[in-house]
C-alpha positions in Angstrom: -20.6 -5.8 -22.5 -20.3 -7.0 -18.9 -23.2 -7.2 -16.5 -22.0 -6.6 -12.9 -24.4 -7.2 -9.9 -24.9 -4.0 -8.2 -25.7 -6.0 -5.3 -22.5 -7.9 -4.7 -20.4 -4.5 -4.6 -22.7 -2.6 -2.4 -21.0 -4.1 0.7 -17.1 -3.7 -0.2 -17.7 -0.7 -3.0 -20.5 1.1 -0.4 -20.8 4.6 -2.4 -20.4 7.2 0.6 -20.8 10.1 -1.2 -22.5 10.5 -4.6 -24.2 13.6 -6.7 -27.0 11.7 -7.5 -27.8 7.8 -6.6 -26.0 5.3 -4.2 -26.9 2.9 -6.5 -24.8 4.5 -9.4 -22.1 2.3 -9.8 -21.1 3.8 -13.1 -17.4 4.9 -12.2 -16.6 1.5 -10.7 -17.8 -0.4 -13.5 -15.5 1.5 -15.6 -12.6 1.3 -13.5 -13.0 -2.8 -13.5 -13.4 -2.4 -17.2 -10.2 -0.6 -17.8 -8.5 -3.1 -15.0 -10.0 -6.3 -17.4 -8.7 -5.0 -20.7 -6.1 -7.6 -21.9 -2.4 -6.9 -20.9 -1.3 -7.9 -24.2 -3.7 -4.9 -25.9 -2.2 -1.1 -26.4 -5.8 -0.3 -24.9 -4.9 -1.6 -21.8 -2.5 1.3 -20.7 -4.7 4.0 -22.0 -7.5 2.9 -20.1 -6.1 2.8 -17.2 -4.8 6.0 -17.3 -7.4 7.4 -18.0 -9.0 6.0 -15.0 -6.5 5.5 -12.4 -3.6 8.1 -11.2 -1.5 4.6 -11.1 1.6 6.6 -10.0 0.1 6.6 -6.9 -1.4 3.3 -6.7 2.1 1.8 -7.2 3.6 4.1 -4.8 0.9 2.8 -2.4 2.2 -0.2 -3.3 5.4 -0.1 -2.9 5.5 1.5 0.9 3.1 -1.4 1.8 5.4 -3.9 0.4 8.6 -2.0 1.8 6.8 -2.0 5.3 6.0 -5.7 5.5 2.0 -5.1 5.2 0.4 -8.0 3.6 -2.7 -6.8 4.5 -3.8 -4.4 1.9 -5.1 -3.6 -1.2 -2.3 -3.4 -3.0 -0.3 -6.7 -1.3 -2.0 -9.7 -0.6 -5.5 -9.1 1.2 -7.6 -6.7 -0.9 -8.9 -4.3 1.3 -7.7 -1.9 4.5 -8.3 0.9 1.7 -10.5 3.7 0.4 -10.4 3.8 -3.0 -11.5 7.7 -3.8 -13.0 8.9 -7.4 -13.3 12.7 -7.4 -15.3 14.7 -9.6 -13.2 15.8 -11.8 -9.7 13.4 -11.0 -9.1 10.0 -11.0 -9.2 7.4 -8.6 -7.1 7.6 -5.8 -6.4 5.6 -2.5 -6.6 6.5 1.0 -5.3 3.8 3.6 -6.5 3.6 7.4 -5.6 0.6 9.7 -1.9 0.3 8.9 -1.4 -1.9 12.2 1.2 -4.7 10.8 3.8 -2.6 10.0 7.7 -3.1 10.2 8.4 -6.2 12.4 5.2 -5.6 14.3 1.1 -6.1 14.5 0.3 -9.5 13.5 3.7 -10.8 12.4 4.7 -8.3 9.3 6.1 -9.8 6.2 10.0 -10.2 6.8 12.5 -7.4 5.8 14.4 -9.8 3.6 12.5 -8.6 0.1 11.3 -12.2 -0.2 8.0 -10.4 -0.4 8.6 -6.9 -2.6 6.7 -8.4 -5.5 4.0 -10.5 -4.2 0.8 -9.0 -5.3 -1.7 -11.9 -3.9 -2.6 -14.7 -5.6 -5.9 -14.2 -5.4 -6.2 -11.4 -7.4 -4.7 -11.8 -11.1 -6.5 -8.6 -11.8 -4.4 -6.9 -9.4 -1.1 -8.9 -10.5 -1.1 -8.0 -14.2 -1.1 -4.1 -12.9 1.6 -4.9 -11.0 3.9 -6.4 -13.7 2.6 -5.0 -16.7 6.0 -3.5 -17.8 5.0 1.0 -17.7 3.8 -0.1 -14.3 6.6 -2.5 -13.1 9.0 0.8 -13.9 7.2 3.2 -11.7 6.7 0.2 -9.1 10.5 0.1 -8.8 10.9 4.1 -9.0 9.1 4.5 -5.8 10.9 1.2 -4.1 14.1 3.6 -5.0 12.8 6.6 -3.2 12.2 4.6 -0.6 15.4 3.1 -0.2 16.7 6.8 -0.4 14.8 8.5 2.3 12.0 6.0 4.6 14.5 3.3 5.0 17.9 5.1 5.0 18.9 4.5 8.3 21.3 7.8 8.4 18.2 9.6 7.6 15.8 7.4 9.7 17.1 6.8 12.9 17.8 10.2 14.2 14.2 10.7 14.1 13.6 7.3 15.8 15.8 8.4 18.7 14.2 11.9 18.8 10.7 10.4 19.1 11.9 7.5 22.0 13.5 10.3 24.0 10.3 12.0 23.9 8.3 9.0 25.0 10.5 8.5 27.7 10.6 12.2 28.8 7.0 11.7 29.0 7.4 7.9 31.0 5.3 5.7 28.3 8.2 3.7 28.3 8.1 2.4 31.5 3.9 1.5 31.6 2.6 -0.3 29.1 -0.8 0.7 27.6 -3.2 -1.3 25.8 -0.6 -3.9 25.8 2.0 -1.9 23.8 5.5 -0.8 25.7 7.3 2.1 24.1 10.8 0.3 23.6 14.9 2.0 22.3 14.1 1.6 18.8 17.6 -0.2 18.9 16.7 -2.6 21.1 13.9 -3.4 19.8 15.1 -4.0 16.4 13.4 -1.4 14.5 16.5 0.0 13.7 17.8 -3.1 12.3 14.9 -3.7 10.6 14.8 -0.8 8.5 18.4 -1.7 7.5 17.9 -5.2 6.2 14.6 -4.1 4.1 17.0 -1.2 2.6 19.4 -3.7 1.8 16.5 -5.8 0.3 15.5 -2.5 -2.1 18.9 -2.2 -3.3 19.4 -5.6 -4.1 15.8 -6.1 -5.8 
């Protein structure tokens, strides 16, 4: 039986809300359990199951990839995520800071699907969820959905051109603020963008 270090999680893992003790770790350590069991065992699958709703995890995954954000949980960076256990559920995700995002932030990954299957390689934990064939399926499921409806640019850009005239109704496209200029989502290559990573769905 492992021994974890309560100590080393506290800072990443910090328990925000708990029934009885910030110091009970007990649900994590079974989630990294379940996450270590060998691939290559039929235990593997059921534990994670059990512990994970890994549907959603992979969808996670997948719109991260889809969007160009390597800097995640589920890409490349291992954090920029809550990682939820309910009382009575699973564990879930939650994301906040979603900054490089399609083309922009701090230089997205490119729309060419070069990236669609990196899961870091600092994490082989993390990897062997991501290919570990059940999980490899539903991983490409939810690239397909998106294809279908987030990056379908007959369903996308009308939207896109609804918001900009809006902006520019309002004149934020004219001032910049904070450094950030509302720009024709044409123009600015959004559009474009969207297309090539659809492309890059379909053919992965």
């Amino acid at each position: 039986i492992p021994q974890y270090k309560t100590a080393r999680y506290r800072w990443m893992w910090w328990i925000r809300q708990y029934p009885d003790s910030a110091n009970n770790f007990s649900n994590l350590w079974a989630l990294i359990d379940a996450a270590n069991t060998p691939t290559t065992s039929p235990d593997y699958y059921a534990n994670m199951e059990a512990q994970v709703d890994t549907e959603e995890w992979l969808r996670w995954s997948a719109i991260e990839h889809a969007t160009g954000d390597w800097d995640s949980f589920f890409t490349q960076n291992q954090w920029n995520m809550y990682c939820y256990k309910p009382t009575r559920g699973k564990w879930t995700a939650i994301k906040w800071d979603w900054n490089i995002t399609l083309g922009s932030g701090t230089q997205t990954w490119p729309p060419d699907g070069s990236q669609l299957f990196n899961a870091g390689p600092y994490d082989s934990t993390m990897a062997a969820f991501h290919n570990y064939p059940p999980y490899r399926r539903a991983y490409l499921r939810a690239l397909q959905d998106i294809a279908n409806l987030a990056m379908n640019n007959a369903l996308v850009d009308p939207l896109l051109d609804a918001k900009y005239a809006a902006f520019a109704a309002n004149g934020l496209t004219s001032t910049s603020a904070y450094g950030l200029l509302v720009q024709e989502p044409g123009a600015a290559g959004l559009k474009n963008w969207i297309g090539t990573m659809h492309n890059s769905i379909l053919a992965a």
